[in-house]
N, C-alpha and C positions, 0 to 999 in steps of 0.2 A: 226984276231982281236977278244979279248973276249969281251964281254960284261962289264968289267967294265972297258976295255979299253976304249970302243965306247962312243963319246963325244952325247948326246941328248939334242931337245930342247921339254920340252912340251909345245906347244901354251897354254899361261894363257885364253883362251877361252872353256869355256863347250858347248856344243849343247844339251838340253834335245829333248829327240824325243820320241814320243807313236806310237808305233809299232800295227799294225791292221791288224791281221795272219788272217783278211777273204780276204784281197785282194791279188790278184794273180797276176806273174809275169806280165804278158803283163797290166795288169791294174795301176801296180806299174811304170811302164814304162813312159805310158802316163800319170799317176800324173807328172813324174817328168819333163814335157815338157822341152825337150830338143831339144837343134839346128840340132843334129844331133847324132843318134844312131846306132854303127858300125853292120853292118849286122846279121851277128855273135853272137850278145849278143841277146840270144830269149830262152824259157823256155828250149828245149832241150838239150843246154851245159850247162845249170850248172849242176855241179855233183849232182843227183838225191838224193841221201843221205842226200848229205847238204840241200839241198829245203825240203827235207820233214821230216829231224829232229828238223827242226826251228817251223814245225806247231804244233799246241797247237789249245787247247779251250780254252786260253783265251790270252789278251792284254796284252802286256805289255811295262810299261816305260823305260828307259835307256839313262845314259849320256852317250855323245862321247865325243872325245879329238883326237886333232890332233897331231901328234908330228913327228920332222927330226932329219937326224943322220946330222953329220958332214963330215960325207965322203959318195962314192957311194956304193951302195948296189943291190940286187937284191930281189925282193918280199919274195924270197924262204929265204935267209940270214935274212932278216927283222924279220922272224916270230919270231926265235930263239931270238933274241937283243929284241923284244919288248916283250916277254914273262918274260924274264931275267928282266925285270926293273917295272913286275906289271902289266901288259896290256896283252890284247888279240886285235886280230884282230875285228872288225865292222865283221858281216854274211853281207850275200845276201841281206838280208829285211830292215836291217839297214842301210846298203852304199845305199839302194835304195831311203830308206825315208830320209836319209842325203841330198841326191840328190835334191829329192822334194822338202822338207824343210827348207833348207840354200844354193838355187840356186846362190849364189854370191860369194858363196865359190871356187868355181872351175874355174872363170874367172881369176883368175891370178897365178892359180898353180895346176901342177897335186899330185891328192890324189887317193890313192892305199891304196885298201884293201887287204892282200894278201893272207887271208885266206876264203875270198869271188869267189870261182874259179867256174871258166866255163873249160869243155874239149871240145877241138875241137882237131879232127884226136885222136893221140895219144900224146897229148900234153897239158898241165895245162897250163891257166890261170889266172890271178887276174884282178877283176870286177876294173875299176879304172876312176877316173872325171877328164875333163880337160876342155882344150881349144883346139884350131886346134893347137895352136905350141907346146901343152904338147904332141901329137899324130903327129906331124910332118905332117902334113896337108896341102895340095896347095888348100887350097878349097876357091875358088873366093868368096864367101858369107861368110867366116870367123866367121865363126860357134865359138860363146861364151862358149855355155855348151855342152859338147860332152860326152858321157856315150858308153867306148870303153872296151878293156881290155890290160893288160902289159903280155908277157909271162913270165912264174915266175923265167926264169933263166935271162932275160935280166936287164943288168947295167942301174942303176938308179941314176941320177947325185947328190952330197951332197944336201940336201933342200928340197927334194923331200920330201912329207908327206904322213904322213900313218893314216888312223882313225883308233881310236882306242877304247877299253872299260877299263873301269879300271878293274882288275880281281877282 
């Protein structure tokens, strides 16, 4: 499917967010109190490159935008189709502070960044917000905000969203 095959919705909602490059991974974490944080997601997998091409000396503002395709996708597929239509992927600091910032967001659908990547073994990542059923989850406590990750080849069912920036 090409991209101007692929049917999109952009959520008519914006998220302004101010991004604050002195606070660091595990700090970012605990801002974003969550139910639960899959093991896994801690400063060492993310791609080092990406964490340390995001710092700067200084702040700075940015809208997000969420938006889904009409059919399933995978993280890795997604980047190509949202590039194609204007957008880039949410970073690392951004899906973080999205996290922080509009905790209500992620209680009824999972959102995937997918150019936000963590490695574990030899295998990619995308940073992504859920709930326990966007993560398939048995967890007795039914964990609301869940800050996990998707592997970037697995199928992601039509509705699925992706943050996004405008380019």
């Amino acid at each position: 499917m090409t991209n101007t095959d692929m049917i999109y919705n952009v959520i008519p909602i914006v998220f302004p967010l101010f991004i604050n490059n002195d606070y660091a991974i595990k700090r970012m974490l605990k801002l974003g109190n969550y139910d639960l944080v899959d093991n896994d997601v801690i400063p060492s997998h993310f791609v080092p490159k990406q964490w340390t091409d995001l710092l700067s000396d200084s702040d700075y503002e940015v809208t997000l935008k969420l938006i889904s395709f009409n059919t399933e996708t995978t993280p890795q597929n997604s980047l190509a189709w949202i590039s194609g239509i204007g957008f880039k992927s949410a970073n690392i600091r951004e899906t973080l502070t999205f996290g922080a910032q509009y905790p209500n967001e992620q209680k009824n659908s999972l959102i995937v960044s997918p150019d936000a990547n963590l490695r574990i073994m030899r295998s990619f990542y995308s940073l992504a917000l859920g709930n326990e059923r966007s993560f398939g989850l048995q967890d007795e406590s039914k964990p609301q905000r869940v800050l996990g990750f998707i592997h970037n080849f697995h199928k992601l069912p039509a509705g699925t969203k992706f943050l996004v920036v405008p380019k």
